[in-house]
C-alpha positions in Angstrom: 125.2 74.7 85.2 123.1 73.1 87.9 119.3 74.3 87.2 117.5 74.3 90.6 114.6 76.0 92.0 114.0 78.5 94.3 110.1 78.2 96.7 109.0 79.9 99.6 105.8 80.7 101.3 104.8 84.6 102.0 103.1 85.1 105.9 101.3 87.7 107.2 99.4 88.9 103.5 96.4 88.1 101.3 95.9 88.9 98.3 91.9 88.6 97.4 92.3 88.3 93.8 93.9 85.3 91.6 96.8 85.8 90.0 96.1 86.1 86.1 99.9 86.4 85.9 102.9 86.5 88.0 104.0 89.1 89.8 108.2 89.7 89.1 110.6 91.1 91.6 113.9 92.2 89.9 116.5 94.0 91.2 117.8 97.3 90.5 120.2 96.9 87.5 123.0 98.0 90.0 122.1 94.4 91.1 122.6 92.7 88.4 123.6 89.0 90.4 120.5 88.9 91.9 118.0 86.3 90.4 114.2 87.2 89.1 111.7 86.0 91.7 108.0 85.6 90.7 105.4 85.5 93.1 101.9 84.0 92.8 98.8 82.5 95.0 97.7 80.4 91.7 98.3 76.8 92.7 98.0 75.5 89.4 101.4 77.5 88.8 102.9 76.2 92.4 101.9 72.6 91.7 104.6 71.5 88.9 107.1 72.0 91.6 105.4 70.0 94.4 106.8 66.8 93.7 106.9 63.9 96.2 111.1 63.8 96.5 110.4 67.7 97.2 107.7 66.5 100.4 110.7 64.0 101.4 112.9 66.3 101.7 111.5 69.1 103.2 108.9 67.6 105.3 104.9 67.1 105.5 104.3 70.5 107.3 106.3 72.5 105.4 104.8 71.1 101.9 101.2 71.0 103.4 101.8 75.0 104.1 103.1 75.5 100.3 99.8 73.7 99.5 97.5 76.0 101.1 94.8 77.6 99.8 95.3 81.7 99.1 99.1 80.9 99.8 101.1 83.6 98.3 104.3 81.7 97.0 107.4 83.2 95.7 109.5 81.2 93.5 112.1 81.2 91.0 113.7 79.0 88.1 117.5 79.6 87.6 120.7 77.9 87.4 123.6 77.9 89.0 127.7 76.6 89.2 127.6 74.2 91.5 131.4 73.8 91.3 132.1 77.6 92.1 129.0 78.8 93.8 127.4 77.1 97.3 123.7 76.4 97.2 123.1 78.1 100.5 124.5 81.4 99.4 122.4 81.2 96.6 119.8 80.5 98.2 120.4 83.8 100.2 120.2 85.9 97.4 116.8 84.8 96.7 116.3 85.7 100.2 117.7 89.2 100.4 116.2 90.0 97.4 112.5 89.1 99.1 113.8 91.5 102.5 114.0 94.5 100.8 111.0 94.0 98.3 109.6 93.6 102.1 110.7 97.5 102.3 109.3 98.1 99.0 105.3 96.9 100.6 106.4 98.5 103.4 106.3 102.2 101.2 102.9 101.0 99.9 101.2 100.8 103.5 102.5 99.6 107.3 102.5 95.4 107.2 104.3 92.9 109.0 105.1 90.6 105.7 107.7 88.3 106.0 108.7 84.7 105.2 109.7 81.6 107.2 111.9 79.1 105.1 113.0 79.1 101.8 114.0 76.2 99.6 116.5 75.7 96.7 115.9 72.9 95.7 118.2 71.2 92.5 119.4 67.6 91.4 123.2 68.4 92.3 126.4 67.0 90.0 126.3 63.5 91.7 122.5 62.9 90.0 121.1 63.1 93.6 118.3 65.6 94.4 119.1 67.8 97.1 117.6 70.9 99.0 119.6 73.6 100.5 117.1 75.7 103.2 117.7 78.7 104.9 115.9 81.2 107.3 116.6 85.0 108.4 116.5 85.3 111.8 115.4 88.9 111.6 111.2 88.8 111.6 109.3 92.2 110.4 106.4 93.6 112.5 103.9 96.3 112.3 104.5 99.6 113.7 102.6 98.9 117.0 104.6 95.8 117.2 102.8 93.4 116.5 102.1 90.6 113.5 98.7 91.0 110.9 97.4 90.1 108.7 97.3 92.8 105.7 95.3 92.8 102.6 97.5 93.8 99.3 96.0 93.8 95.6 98.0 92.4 92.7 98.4 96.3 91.3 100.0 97.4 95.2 102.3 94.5 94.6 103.5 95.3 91.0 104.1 99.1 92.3 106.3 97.8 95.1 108.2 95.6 92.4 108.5 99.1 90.7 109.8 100.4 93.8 112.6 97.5 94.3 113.2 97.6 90.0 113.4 101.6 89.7 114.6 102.9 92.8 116.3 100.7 95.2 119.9 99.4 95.1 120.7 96.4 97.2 123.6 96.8 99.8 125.2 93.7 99.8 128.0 94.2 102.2 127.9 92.5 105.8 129.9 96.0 107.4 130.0 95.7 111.2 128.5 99.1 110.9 126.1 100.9 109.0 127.8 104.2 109.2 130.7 103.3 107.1 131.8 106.1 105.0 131.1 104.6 102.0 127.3 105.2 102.6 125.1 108.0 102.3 122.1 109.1 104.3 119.5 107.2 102.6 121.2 103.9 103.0 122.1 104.4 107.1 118.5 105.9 107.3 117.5 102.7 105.9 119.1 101.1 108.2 117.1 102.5 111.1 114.2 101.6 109.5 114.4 98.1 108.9 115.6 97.8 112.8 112.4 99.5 113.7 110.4 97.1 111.6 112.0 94.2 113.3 111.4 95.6 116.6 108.7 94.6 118.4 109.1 97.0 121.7 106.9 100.1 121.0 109.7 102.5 122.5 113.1 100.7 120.1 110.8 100.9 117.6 110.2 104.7 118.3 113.7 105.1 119.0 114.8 103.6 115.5 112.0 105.9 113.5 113.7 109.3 114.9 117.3 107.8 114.6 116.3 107.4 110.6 114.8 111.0 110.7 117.8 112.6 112.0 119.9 110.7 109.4 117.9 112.5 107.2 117.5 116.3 108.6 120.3 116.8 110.6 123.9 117.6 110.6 125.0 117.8 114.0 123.4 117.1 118.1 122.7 121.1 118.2 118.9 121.4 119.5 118.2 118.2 118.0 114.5 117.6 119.1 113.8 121.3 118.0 115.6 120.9 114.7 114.2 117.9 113.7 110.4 118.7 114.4 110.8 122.1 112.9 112.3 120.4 109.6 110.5 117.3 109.2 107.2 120.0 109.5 108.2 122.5 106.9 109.5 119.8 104.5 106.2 118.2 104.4 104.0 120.8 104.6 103.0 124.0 103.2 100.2 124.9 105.2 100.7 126.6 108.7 98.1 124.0 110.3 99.7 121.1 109.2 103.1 122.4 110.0 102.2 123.2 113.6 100.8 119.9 114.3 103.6 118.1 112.3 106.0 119.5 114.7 104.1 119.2 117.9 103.8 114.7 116.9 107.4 115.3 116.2 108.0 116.6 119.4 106.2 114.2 121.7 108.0 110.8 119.1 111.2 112.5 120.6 110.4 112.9 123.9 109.7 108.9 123.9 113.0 108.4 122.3 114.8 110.6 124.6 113.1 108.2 127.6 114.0 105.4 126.0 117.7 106.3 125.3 118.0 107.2 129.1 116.7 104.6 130.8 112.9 106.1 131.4 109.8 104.2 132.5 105.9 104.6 131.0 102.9 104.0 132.8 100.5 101.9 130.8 97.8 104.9 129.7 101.6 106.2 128.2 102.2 103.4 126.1 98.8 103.2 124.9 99.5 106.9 124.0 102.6 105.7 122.0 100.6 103.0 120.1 98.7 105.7 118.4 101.6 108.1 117.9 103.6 105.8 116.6 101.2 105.2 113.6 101.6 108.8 112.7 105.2 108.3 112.8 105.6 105.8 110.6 103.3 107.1 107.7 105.5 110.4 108.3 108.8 107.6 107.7 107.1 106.7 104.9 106.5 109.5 103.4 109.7 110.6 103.6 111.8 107.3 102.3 109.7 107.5 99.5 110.9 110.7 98.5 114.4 109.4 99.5 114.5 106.2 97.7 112.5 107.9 94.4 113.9 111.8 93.8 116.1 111.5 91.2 119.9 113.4 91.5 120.6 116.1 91.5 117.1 117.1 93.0 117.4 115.0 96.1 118.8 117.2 99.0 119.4 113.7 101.2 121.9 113.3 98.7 123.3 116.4 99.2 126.7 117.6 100.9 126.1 118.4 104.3 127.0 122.6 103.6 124.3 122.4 100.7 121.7 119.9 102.5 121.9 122.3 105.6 121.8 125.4 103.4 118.1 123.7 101.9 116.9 124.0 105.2 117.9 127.1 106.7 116.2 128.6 103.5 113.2 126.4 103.6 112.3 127.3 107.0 113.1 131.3 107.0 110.9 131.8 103.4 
């Protein structure tokens, strides 16, 4: 077994405090081939790996940004078969496994985290030392479409760890379509969402949010605006108010979708109108995956068949 390393630099987060320990991310023990990544902004940690064959090979800049100060670093120790297993597709593992605790932040608040690229680097079966380096062409923004800077305490990143740990199992399959029939509604809703939070345009974005929601709510294209606003209401609220307005957001989010989908225009005070709806979207996404990813069966109606799922509704919104 070949022991390697695995390093990569975090953008678009701080974390205020020090790291007293390391924060682990580890997969859902349906994913049990997925390695245990650590993340930390405590140099003294970072700086046992920073050796000067490590600068060589990956380059001044890239070492000077592992280097800076308030950095937050994920990195692993493991091993590996180099005769059966290619460096670069471990390597990817490490990677995938740092998208979807990206998801897992994204349940705690609306960020645009993501990384650049990540390193595996090992002293291969020849005795020469030797990086493998990989980036995901996919990059993650915030629900107005842009990228921030967001602020994240050591105690918001354990609970998204507990997200990824307790709740959330990796698909690992490269399908050319989501909607295989091997998946259920949380995993193509999913889908939809990490499209929209690699979307930049304001309207795809919007587009990807309702495509999720229907995933979710619906069974069929009958009255679908209607359907969907009057579900998405009544399954998150109780109170009349709340409901009304709930519907009324969900409303106009569809209308933009419906524009957008047919090859509509907006005039600029429009899409500073979306920029402030689609916040409210996206906490309502939120709210909802959470439940999704997190209600245990047999209680969660997304896993439902689709006569008992549309059954829930019809009684939910005629009590």
């Amino acid at each position: 077994m070949t022991n390697c390393v695995f390093i990569c630099v975090i953008n678009n987060i701080v974390v205020q405090q020090k790291f007293a320990n390391d924060v682990e991310i580890i997969a859902n023990e349906q994913n049990q081939n997925y390695p245990i990544i650590r993340l930390t902004n405590n140099k003294d940690v970072i700086i046992k790996f920073l050796s000067p064959e490590l600068e060589q090979l990956i380059g001044l800049i890239e070492f000077r940004h592992i280097q800076e100060n308030e950095t937050l670093v994920a990195f692993s120790e493991g091993k590996f078969d180099e005769t059966k297993d290619n460096s670069l597709a471990y390597l990817n593992l490490h990677l995938s496994l740092l998208k979807m605790y990206f998801t897992c932040l994204w349940m705690i608040k609306d960020n645009s985290v993501d990384f650049d690229l990540g390193f595996l680097y090992f002293r291969n079966i020849r005795n020469e030392i030797e990086v493998s380096s990989n980036i995901f062409s996919a990059s993650n923004f915030s629900c107005q479409g842009n990228s921030k800077l967001v602020s994240f305490s050591v105690a918001e990143l354990k609970q998204a760890s507990e997200f990824l740990k307790e709740s959330i199992v990796i698909e690992s399959d490269k399908l050319k379509s989501a909607n295989s029939y091997k998946y259920g509604r949380i995993t193509i809703s999913n889908y939809f969402i990490q499209h929209a939070r690699s979307c930049s345009d304001l309207g795809l974005k919007m587009t990807s949010y309702c495509s999720s929601l229907e995933t979710l709510f619906s069974n069929d294209n009958t009255e679908l605006s209607h359907k969907l606003a009057e579900r998405v209401a009544h399954f998150l609220s109780v109170d009349k108010i709340k409901r009304i307005n709930l519907f009324k957001l969900m409303k106009k989010a569809y209308e933009v979708r419906s524009k957008v989908v047919h090859g509509g225009t907006f005039k600029p005070e429009k899409i500073k109108e979306i920029e402030t709806l689609i916040i409210e979207v996206d906490k309502i996404c939120r709210q909802i995956m959470i439940y999704a990813f997190t209600r245990p069966d047999p209680d969660n109606i997304f896993n439902w068949s689709n006569e008992n799922h549309e059954a829930y509704f019809l009684d939910l919104i005629m009590t």
